[in-house]
C-alpha positions as CSV (number, residue, x, y, z in Angstrom):
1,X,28.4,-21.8,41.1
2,X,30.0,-23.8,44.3
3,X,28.9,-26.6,45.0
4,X,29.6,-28.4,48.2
5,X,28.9,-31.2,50.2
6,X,25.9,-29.5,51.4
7,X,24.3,-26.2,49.9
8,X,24.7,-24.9,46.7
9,X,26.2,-21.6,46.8
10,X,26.5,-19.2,44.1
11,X,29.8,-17.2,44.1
12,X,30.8,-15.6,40.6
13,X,27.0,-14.0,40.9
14,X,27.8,-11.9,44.0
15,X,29.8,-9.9,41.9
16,X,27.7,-7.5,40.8
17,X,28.7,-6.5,37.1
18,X,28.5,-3.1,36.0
19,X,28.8,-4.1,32.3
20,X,24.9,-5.0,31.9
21,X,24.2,-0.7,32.8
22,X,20.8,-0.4,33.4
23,X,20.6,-4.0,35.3
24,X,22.9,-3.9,37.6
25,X,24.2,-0.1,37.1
26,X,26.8,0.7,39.9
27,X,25.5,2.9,42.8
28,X,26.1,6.0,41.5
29,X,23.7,5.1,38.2
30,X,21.2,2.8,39.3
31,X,18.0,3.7,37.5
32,X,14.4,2.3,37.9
33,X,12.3,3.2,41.3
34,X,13.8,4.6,44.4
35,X,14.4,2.1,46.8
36,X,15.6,2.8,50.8
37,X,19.5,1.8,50.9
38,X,19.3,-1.4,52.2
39,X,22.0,-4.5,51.6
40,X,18.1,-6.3,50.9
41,X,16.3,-5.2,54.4
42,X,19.7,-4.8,55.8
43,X,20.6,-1.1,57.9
44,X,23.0,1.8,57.1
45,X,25.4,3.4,59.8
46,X,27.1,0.9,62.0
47,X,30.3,2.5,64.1
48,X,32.1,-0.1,62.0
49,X,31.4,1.0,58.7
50,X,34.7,2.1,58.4
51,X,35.8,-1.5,57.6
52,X,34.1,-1.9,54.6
53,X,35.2,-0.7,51.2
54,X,34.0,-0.5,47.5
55,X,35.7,-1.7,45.2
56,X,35.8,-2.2,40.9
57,X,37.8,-4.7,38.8
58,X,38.3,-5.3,34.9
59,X,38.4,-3.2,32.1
60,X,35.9,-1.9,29.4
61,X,32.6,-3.9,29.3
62,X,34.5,-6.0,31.9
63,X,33.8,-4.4,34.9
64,X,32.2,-5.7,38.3
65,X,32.1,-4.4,41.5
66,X,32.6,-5.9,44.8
67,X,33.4,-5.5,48.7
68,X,36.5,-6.0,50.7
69,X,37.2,-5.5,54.3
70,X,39.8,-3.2,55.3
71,X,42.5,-5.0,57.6
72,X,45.4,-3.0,57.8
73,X,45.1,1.1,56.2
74,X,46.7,-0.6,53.1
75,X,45.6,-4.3,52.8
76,X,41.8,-5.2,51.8
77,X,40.8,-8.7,52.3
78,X,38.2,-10.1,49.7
79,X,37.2,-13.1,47.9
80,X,39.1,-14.2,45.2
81,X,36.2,-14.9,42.7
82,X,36.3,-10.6,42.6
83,X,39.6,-10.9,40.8
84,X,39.7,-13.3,38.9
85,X,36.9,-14.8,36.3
86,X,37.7,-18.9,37.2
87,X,40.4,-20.6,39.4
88,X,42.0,-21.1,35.9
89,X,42.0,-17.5,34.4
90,X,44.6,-15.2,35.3
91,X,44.0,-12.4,38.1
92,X,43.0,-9.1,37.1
93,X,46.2,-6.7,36.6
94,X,46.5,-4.5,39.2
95,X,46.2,-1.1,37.1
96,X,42.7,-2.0,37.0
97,X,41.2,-2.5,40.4
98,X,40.3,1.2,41.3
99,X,39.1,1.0,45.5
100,X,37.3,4.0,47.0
101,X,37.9,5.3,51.1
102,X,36.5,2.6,53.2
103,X,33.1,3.5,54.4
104,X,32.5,6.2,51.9
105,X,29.4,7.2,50.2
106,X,30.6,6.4,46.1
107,X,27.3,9.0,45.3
108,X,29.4,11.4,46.8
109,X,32.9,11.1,47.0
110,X,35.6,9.6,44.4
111,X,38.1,7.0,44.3
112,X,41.0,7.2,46.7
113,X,44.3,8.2,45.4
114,X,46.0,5.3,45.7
115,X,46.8,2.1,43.0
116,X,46.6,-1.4,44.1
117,X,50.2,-2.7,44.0
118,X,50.0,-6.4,44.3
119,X,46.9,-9.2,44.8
120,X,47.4,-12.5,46.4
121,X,44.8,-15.0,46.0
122,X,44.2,-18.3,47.0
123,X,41.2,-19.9,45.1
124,X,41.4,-23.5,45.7
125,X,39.2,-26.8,45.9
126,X,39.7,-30.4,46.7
127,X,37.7,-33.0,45.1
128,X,35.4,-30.5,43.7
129,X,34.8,-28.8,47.1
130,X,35.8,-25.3,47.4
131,X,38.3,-24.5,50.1
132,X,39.0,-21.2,49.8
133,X,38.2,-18.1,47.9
134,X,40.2,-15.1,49.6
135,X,42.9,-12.4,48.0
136,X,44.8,-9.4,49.7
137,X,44.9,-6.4,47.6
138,X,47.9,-4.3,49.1
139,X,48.1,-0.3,48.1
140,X,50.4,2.1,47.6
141,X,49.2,4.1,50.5
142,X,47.1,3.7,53.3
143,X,43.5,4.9,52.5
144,X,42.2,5.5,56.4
145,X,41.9,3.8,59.6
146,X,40.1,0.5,60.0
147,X,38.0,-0.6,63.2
148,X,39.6,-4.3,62.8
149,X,41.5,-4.7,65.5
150,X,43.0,-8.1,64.7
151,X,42.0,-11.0,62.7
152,X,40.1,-13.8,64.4
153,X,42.3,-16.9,64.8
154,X,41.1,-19.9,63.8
155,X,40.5,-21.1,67.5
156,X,38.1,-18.4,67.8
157,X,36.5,-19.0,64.5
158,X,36.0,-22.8,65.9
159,X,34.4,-21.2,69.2
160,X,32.3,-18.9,67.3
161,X,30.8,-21.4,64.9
162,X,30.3,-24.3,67.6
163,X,28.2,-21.8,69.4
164,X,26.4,-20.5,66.7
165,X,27.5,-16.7,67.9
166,X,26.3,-13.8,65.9
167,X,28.7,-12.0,63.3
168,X,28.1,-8.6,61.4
169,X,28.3,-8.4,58.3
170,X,29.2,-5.2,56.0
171,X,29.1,-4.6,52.0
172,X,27.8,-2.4,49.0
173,X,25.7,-5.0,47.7
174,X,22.3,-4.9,45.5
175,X,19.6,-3.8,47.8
176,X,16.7,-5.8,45.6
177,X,16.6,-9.0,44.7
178,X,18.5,-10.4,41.7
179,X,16.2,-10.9,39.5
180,X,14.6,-7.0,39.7
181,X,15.0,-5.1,36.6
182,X,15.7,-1.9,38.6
183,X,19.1,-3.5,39.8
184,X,19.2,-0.9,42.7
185,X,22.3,-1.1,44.7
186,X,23.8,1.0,48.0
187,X,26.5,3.7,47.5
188,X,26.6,3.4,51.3
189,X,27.9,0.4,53.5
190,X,25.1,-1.6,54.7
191,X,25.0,-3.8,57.7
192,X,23.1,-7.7,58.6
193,X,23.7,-9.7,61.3
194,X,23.6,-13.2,60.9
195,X,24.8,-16.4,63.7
196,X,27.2,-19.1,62.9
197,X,25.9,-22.1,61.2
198,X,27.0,-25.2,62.8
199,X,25.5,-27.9,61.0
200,X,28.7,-29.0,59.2
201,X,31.3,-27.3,61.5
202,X,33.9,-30.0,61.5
203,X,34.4,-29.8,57.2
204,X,34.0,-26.0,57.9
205,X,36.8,-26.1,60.6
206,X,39.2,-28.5,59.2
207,X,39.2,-26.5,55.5
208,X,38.9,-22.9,56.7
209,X,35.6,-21.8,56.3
210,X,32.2,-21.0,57.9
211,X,28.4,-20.9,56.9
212,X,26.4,-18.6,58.4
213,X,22.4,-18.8,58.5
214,X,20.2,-16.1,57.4
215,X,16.2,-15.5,57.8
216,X,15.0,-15.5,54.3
217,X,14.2,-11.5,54.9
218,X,17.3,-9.7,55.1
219,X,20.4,-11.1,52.8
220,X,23.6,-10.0,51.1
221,X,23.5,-10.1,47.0
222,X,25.6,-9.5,44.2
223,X,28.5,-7.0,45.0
224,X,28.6,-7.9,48.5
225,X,31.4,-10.8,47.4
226,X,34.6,-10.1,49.7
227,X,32.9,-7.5,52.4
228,X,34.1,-8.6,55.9
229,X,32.3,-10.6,58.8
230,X,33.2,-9.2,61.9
231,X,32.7,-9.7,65.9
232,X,33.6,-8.4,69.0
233,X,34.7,-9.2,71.7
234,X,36.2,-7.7,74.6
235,X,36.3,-4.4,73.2
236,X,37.8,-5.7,69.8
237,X,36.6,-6.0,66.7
238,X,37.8,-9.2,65.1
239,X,37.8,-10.1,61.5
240,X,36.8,-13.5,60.5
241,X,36.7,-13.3,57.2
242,X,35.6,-12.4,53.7
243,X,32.1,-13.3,52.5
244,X,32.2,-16.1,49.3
245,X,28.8,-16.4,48.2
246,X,25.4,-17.6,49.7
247,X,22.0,-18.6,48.3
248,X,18.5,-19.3,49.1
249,X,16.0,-15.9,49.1
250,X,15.3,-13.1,49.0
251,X,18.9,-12.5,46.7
252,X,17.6,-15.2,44.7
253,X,14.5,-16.7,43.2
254,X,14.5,-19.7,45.2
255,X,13.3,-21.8,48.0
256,X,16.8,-23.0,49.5
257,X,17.4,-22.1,53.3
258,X,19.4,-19.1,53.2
259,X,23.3,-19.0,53.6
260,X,26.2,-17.6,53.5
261,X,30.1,-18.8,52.8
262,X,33.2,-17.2,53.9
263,X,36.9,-18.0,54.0
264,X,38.6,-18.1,57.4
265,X,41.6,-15.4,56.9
266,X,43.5,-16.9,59.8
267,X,43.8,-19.7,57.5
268,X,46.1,-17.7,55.2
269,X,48.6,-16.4,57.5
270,X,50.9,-17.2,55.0
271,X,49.5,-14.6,52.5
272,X,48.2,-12.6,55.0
273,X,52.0,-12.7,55.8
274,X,53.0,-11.8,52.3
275,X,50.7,-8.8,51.9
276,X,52.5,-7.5,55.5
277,X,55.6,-7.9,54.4
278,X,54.6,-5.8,51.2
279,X,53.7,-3.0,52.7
280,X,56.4,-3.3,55.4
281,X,54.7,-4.3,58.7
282,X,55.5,-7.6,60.7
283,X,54.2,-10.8,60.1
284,X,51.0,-12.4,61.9
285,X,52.1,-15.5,64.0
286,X,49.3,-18.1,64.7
287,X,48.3,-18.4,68.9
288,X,49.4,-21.6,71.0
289,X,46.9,-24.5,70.3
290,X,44.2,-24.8,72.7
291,X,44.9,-28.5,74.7
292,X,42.1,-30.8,75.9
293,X,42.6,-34.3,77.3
294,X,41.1,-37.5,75.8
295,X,38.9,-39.7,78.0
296,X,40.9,-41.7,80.4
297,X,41.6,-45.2,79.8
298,X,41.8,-47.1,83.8
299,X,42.5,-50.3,84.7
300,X,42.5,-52.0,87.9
301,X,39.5,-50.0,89.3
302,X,41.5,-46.8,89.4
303,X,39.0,-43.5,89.2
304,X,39.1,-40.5,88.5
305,X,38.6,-37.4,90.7
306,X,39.2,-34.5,88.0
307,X,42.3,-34.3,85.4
308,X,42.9,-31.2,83.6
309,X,45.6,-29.2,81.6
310,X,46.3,-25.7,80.8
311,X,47.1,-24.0,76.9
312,X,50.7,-23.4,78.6
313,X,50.7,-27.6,79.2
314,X,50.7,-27.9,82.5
315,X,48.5,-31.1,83.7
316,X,47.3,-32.1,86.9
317,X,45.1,-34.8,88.3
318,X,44.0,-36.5,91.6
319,X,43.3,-40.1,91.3
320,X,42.1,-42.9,93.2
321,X,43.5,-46.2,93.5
322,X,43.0,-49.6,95.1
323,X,46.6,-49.3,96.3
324,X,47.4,-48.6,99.9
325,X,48.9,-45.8,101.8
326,X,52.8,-45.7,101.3
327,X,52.6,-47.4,97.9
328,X,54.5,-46.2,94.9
329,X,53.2,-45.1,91.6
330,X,55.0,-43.4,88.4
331,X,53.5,-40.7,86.6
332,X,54.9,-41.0,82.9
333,X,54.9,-38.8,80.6
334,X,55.8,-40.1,76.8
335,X,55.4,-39.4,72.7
336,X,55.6,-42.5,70.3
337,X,58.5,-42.7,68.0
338,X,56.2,-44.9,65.6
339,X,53.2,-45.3,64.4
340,X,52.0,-47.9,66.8
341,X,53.8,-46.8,69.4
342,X,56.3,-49.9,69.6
343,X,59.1,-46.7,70.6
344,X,58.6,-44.1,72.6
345,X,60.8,-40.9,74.3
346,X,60.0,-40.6,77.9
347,X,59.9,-36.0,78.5
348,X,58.8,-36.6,82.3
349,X,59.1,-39.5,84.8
350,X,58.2,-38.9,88.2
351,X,57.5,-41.0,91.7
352,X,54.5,-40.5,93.9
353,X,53.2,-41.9,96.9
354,X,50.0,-43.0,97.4
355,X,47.8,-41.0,100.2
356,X,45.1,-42.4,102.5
357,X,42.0,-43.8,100.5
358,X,44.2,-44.4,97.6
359,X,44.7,-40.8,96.7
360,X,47.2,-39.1,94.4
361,X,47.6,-35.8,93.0
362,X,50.3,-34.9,90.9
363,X,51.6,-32.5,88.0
364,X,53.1,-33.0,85.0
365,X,54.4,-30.8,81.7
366,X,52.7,-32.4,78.4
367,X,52.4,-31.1,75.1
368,X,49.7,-32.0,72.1
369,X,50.2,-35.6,71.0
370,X,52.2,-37.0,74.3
371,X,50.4,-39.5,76.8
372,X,50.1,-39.1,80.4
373,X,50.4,-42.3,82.3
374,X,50.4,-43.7,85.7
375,X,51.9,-46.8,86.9
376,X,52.3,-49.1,89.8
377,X,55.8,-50.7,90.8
378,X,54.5,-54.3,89.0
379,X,54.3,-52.3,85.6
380,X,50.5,-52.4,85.6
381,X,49.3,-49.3,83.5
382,X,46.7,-47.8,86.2
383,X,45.3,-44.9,83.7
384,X,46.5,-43.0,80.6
385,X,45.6,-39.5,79.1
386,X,46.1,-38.8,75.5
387,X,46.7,-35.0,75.2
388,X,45.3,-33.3,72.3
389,X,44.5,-29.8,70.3
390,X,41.8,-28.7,70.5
């Protein structure tokens, strides 16, 4: 189980295990009644199917079966927890993670011709929270084309969940509840949507995660651990990142509110950036921050007309002031050498002359962290900006 600050999760059990044959028998032997493909009341034959793929890890009795998404033709992205028993056990050798084409029906067609030739997880908590459960499986070969076009960064992710906007999930998960003996699952890939959960976005956004919120009719379940949450947007179809676990019904026998957990793959350029360079494409870089100014601070009855500043850090602002035409004022621009600011480097210093009504606009190039300031010719600090990420 994961527990957080604020849902209880449970992550080994969406790994469906096909040791306990007829439980949870993999797709291709499920036994008990026939039940409509379904990832529980989800649908079957979404244009981006192709991004999902089956996958099984272990050995002997020792076997489970997830989903990953396919990111590049020969990385899958997934959830750690697939590949590895505990954060303390080792990860699963290579030599026995057998992955089928992404998208493909496992009643029908057999595992792709390729072997797995490295995994890179990051399976991580802090003070007993989880932040992170994601590996890269990289292959000797690419297995087919993916309709990922890129991953989301985690500026997008932020957008998405502070809006609540919808994501699409994929995966070959059970397609009855937990608990029901027939253990049916889908050899197809299955599709929910589900929105953003913004309840606890700032822990979510600071660690690399998200939460998403589903109905309590249609759910993911075990073997749907690692499938891919996607979006689009203008014509691309962005990966966020690979599903950890969820909870609440109808997977599970329970009255919680039903959500999900994913990792943020943005997060992990880094590894992200190791699987690339393993199968010999160029690494990810991470976008310029997004800038936003801090409330003003003005003294002397100076106000405000608008203030604003670009991602590229260009700011601009008309003021007023209770100085007259002609006078002079200094725009300032500054970062602070300490702590409290008792030094400070000067980037941009700059005269203006007030207009009639006390009016100034100006310009100025600030980056994240540096203050924006405007002074008269006494010294008196008329108004300051902080400049911040976003």
């Amino acid at each position: 189980m994961i527990t957080s600050m604020h849902l209880r999760i449970s992550t080994i059990g969406c790994v469906m295990s096909l040791a306990a044959v007829p439980l949870l028998a993999p797709p291709s032997a499920a036994t008990g009644p026939v039940v409509t493909p379904k990832v529980i009341n989800g649908q079957s034959g979404h244009p981006w199917s192709g991004a999902s793929v089956y996958f099984e890890a272990g050995e002997g009795d020792e076997v489970s079966a997830c989903t990953g998404g396919l990111w590049k033709p020969q990385i899958i992205v997934t959830a750690a927890h697939c590949v590895m028993d505990t954060r303390e056990s080792p990860v699963t050798d290579q030599a026995f993670v057998t992955v089928w084409p992404p998208g493909a029906n496992t009643d029908s067609v057999g595992p792709a011709d390729v072997q797995v030739t490295s995994i890179l997880v990051d399976w991580s908590e802090d003070d007993g929270l989880e932040t992170s459960d994601i590996a890269f499986l990289t292959l000797s070969a690419p297995i087919g084309s993916t309709p990922i076009s890129r991953l989301a960064s985690e500026q997008e992710v932020a957008d998405v969940i502070r809006s609540e906007g919808m994501l699409t999930y994929i995966g070959y998960g059970l397609t009855v509840p937990r608990n029901d003996p027939s253990g049916a699952s889908s050899s197809i890939p299955l599709w929910l949507t589900e929105p953003m959960d913004d309840e606890f976005d700032d822990v979510d956004i600071e660690v690399g995660q998200f939460t998403t919120l589903g109905d309590g009719i249609s759910s993911t379940c075990a073997g749907d651990s690692g499938g891919p949450y996607l979006y689009e947007v203008s014509g691309e179809i962005l990966l966020v990142g690979p599903l950890s676990g969820g909870s609440g019904r109808p997977c599970e026998d329970e009255d919680d509110i039903q959500q999900n957990r994913g990792t943020t793959t943005a997060a992990h350029l880094s590894l992200a950036n190791q699987a690339l360079a393993t199968v010999g494409l160029p690494p990810e870089t991470s976008p310029a921050p997004r800038l936003e100014l801090s409330r003003a601070e003005r003294y002397f009855g100076t106000k405000v007309s608008k203030a604003t500043i670009t991602d590229q850090g260009l700011f601009s602002a008309t003021i007023r002031t209770p100085l007259k035409k002609g006078s002079p004022i200094w725009v300032d621009v500054y970062s602070c050498d300490t702590s409290d600011c008792d030094d400070w480097t000067s980037t941009f210093e700059k005269k203006y002359r007030v207009k009639k009504g006390g009016r100034v606009t100006f310009t100025a190039p600030a980056t994240a962290g540096q203050f924006v300031s405007v002074w008269d010719k006494e010294d008196d600090l008329l108004v300051e900006w902080q400049v911040l990420e976003q």
